[in-house]
N, CA and C atoms as an extended XYZ file, in Angstrom:
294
Properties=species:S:1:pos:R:3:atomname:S:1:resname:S:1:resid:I:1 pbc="F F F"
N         0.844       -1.187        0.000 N   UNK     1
C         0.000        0.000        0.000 CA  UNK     1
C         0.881        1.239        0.000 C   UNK     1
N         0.448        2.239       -0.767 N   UNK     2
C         1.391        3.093       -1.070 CA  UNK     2
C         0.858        4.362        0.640 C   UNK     2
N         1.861        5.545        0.511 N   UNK     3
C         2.055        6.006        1.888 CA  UNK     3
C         0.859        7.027        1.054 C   UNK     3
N         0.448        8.155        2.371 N   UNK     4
C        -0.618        8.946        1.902 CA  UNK     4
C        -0.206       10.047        1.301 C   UNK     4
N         1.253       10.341        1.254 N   UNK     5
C         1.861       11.486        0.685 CA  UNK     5
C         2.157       11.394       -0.797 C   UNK     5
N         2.559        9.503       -0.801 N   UNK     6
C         2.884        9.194       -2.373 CA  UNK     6
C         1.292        9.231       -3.209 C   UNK     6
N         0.621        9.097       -2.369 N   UNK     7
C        -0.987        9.172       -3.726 CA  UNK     7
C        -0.864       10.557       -4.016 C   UNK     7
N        -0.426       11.568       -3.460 N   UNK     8
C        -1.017       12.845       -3.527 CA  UNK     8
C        -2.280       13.011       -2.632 C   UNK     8
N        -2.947       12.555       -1.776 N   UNK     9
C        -4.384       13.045       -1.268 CA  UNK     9
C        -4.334       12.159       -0.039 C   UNK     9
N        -5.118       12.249        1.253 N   UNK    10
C        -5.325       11.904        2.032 CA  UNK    10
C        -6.826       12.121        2.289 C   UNK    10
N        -7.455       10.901        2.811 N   UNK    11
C        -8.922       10.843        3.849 CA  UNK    11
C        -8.828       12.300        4.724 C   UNK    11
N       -10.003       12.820        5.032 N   UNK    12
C       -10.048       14.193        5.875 CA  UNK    12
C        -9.958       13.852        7.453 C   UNK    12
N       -10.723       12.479        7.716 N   UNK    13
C       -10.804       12.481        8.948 CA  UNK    13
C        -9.275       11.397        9.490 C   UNK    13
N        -8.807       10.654        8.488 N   UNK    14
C        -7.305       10.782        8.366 CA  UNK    14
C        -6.782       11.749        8.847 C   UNK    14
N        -6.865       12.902        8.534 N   UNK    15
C        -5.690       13.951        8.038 CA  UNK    15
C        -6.278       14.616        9.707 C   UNK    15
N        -7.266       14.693       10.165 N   UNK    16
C        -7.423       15.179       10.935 CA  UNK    16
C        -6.952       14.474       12.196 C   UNK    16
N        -6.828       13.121       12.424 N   UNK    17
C        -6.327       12.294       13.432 CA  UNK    17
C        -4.873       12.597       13.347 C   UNK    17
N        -3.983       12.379       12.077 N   UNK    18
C        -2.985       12.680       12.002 CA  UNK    18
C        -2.066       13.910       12.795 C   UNK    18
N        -2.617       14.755       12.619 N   UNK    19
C        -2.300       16.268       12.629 CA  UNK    19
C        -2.771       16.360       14.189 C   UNK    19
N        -3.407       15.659       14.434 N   UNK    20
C        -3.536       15.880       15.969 CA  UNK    20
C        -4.430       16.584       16.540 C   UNK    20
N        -5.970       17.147       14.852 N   UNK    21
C        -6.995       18.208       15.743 CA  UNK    21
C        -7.819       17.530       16.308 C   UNK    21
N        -7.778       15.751       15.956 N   UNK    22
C        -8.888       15.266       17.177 CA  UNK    22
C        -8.240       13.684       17.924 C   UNK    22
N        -8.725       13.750       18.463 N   UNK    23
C        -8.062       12.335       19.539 CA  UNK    23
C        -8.460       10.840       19.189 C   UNK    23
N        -9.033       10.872       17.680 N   UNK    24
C        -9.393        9.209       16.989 CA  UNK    24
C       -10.243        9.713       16.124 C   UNK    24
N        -9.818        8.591       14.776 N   UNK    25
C       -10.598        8.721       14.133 CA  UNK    25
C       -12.167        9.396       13.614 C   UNK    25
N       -12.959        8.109       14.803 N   UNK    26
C       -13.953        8.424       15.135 CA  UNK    26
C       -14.559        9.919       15.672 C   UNK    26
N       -13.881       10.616       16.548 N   UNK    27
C       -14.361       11.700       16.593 CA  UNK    27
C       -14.119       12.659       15.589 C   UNK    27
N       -13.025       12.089       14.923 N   UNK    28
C       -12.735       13.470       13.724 CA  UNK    28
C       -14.346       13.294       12.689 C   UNK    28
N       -14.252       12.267       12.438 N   UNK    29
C       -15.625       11.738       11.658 CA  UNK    29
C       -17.041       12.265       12.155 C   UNK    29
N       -16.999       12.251       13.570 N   UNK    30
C       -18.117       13.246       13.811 CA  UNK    30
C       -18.180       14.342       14.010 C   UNK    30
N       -16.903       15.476       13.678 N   UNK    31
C       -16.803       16.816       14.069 CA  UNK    31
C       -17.024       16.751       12.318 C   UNK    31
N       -16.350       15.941       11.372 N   UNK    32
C       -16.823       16.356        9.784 CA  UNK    32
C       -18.077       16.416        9.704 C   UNK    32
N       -19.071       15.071        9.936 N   UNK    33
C       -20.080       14.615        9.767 CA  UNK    33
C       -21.569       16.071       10.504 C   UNK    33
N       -21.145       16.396       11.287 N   UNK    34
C       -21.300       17.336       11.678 CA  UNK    34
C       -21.613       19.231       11.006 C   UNK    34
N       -20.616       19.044       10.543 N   UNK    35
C       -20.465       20.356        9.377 CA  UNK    35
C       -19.717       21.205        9.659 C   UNK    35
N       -18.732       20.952       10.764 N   UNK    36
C       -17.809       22.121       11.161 CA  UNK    36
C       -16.531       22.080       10.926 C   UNK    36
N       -16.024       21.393        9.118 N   UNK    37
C       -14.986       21.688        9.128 CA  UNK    37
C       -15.042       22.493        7.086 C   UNK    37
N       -14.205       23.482        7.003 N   UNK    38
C       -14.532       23.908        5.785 CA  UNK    38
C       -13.250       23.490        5.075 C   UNK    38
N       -13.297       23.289        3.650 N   UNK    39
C       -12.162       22.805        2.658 CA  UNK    39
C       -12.085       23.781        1.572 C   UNK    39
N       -10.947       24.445        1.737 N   UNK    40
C       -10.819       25.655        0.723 CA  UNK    40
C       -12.315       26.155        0.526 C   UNK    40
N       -12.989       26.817        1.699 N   UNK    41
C       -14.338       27.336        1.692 CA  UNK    41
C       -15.381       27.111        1.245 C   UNK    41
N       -15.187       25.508        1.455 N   UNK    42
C       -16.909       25.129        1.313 CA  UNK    42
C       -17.002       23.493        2.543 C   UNK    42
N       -18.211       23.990        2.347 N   UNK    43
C       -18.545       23.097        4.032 CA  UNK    43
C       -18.292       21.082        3.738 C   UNK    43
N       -18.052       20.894        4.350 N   UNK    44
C       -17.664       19.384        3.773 CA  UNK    44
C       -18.154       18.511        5.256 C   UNK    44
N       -18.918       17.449        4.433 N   UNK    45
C       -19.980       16.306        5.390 CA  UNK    45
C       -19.550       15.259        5.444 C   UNK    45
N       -18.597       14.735        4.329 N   UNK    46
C       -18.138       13.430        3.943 CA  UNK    46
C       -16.550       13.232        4.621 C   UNK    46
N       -16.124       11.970        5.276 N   UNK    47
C       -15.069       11.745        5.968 CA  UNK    47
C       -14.259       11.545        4.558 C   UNK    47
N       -14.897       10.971        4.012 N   UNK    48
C       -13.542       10.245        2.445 CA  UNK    48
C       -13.378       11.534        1.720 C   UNK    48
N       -13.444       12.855        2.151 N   UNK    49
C       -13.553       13.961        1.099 CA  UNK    49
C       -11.761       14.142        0.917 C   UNK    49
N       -10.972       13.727       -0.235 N   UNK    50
C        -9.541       13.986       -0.522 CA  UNK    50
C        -9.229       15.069        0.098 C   UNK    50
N        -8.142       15.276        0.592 N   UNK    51
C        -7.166       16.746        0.691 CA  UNK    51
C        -6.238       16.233        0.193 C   UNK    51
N        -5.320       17.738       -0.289 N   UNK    52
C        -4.398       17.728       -0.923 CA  UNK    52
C        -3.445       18.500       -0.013 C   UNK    52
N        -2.079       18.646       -0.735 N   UNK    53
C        -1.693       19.571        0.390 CA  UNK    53
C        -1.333       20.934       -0.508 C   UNK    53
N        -1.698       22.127        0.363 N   UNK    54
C        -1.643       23.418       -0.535 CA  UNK    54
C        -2.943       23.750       -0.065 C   UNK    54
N        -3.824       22.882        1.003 N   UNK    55
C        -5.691       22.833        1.032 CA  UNK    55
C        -5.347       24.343        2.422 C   UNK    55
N        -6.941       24.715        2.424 N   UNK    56
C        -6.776       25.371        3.330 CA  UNK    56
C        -7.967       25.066        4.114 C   UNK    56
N        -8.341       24.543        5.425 N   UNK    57
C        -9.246       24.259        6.378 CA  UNK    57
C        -8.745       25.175        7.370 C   UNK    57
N       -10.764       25.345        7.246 N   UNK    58
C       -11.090       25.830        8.834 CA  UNK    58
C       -12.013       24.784        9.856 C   UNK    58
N       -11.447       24.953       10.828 N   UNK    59
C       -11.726       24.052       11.632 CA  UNK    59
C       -12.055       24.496       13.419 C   UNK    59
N       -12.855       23.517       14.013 N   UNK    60
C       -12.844       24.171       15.092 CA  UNK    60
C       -11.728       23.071       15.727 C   UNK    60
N       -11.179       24.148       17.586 N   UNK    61
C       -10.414       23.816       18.017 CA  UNK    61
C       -10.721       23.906       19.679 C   UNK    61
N       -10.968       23.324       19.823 N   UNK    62
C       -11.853       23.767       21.618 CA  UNK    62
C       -12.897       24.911       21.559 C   UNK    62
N       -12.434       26.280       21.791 N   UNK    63
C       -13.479       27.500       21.766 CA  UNK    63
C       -13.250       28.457       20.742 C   UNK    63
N       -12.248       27.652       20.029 N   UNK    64
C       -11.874       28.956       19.042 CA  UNK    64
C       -11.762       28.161       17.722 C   UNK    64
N       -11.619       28.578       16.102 N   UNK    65
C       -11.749       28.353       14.925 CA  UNK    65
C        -9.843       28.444       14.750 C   UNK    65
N        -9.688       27.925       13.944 N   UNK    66
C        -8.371       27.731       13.670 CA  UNK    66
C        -8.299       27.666       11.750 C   UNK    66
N        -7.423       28.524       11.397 N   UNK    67
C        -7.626       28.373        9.861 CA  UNK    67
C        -6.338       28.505        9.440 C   UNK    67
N        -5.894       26.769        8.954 N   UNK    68
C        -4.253       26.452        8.224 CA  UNK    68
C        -3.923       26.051        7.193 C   UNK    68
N        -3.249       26.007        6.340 N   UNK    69
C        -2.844       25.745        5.205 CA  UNK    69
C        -1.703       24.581        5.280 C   UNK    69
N        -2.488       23.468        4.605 N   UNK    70
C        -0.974       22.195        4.761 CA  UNK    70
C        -0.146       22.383        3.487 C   UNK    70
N         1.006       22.422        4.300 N   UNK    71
C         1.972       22.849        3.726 CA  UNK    71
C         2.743       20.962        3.028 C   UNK    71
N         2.386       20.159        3.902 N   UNK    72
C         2.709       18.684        3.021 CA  UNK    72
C         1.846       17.790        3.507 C   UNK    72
N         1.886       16.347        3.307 N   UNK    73
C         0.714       15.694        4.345 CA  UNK    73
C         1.604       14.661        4.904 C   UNK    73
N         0.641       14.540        6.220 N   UNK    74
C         1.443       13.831        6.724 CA  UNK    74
C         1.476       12.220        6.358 C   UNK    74
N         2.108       11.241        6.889 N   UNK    75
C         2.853       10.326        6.698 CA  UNK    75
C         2.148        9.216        7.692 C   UNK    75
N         2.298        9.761        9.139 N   UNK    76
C         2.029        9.018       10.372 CA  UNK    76
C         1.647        9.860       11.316 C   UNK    76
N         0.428        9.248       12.009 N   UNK    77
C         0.410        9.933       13.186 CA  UNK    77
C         1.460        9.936       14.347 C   UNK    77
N         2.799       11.086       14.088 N   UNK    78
C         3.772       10.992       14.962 CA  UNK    78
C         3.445       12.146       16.247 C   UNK    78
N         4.262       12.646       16.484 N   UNK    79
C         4.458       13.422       18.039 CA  UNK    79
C         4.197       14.397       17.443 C   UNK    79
N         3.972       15.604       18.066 N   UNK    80
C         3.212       16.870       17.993 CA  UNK    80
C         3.933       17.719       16.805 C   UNK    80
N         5.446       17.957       17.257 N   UNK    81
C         5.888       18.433       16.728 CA  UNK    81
C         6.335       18.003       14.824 C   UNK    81
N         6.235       17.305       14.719 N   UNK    82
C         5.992       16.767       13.338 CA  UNK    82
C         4.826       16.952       12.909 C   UNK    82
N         3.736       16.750       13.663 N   UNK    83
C         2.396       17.205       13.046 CA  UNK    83
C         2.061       18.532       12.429 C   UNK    83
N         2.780       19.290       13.226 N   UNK    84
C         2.762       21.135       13.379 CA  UNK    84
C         3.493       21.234       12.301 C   UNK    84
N         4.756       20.473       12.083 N   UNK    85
C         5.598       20.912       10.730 CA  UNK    85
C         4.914       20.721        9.220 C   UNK    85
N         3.663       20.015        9.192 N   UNK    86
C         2.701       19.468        7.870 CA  UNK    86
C         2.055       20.714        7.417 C   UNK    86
N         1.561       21.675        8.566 N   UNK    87
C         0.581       23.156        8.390 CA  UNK    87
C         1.272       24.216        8.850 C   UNK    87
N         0.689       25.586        8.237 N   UNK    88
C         0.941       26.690        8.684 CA  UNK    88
C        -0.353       27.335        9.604 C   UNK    88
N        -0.429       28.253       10.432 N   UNK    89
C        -1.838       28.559       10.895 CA  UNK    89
C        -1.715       29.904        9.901 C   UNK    89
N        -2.903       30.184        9.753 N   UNK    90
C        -2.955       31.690        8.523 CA  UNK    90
C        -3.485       32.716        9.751 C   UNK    90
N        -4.637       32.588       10.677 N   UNK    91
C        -4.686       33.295       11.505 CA  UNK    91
C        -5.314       32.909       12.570 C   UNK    91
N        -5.547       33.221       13.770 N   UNK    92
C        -5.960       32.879       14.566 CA  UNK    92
C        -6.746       33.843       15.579 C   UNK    92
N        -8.135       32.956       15.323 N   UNK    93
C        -9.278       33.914       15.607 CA  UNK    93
C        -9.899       33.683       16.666 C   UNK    93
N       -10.433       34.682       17.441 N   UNK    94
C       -10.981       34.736       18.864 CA  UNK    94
C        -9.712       34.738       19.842 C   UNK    94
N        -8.480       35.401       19.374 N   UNK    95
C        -7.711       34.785       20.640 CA  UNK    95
C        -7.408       36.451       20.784 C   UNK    95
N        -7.307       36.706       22.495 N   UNK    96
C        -6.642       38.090       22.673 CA  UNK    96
C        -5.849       38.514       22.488 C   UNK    96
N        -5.449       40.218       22.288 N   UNK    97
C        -4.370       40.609       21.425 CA  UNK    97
C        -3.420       40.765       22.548 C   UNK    97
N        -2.066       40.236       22.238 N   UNK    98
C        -1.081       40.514       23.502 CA  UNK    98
C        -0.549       42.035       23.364 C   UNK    98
């Protein structure tokens, strides 16, 4: 089986376990299923929906929206800091200004 970087595209709720915005599969699948995650600005329902990398999601993140751009995809669900190196954040909203 080839890796998810060599197809070019990755599963969303993949990509979302990966990266570390939810704690299993399964819940990433119901935060998609749900309607609260957007794919280059349009609302997406389906867990098998491809990403690419270059994508830009918004997503929620505890109390606040988070909106990043993957910069490659990942490989494995490794340690944090490898996850963080896959995206950029573009901005970050609701948080106070220091």
């Amino acid at each position: 089986m080839a890796s998810p970087g060599a197809a070019g595209s990755i599963r969303l709720d993949k990509l979302l376990w990966f990266l570390r915005f939810a704690r299993s599969r399964s819940l990433a699948q119901a935060i998609i299923a749900a309607g609260h995650i957007r794919l280059d600005g349009r609302r997406v329902t389906r867990s098998s929906c491809a990403v690419h990398a270059g994508a830009t999601l918004v997503l929620p993140v505890g109390e606040r929206i988070e909106v990043i751009r993957l910069l490659t995809l990942p490989v494995r669900r490794g340690p944090a800091p490898e996850a963080q190196a896959c995206y950029v954040r573009l901005e970050a909203a609701n948080t106070p200004a220091s």
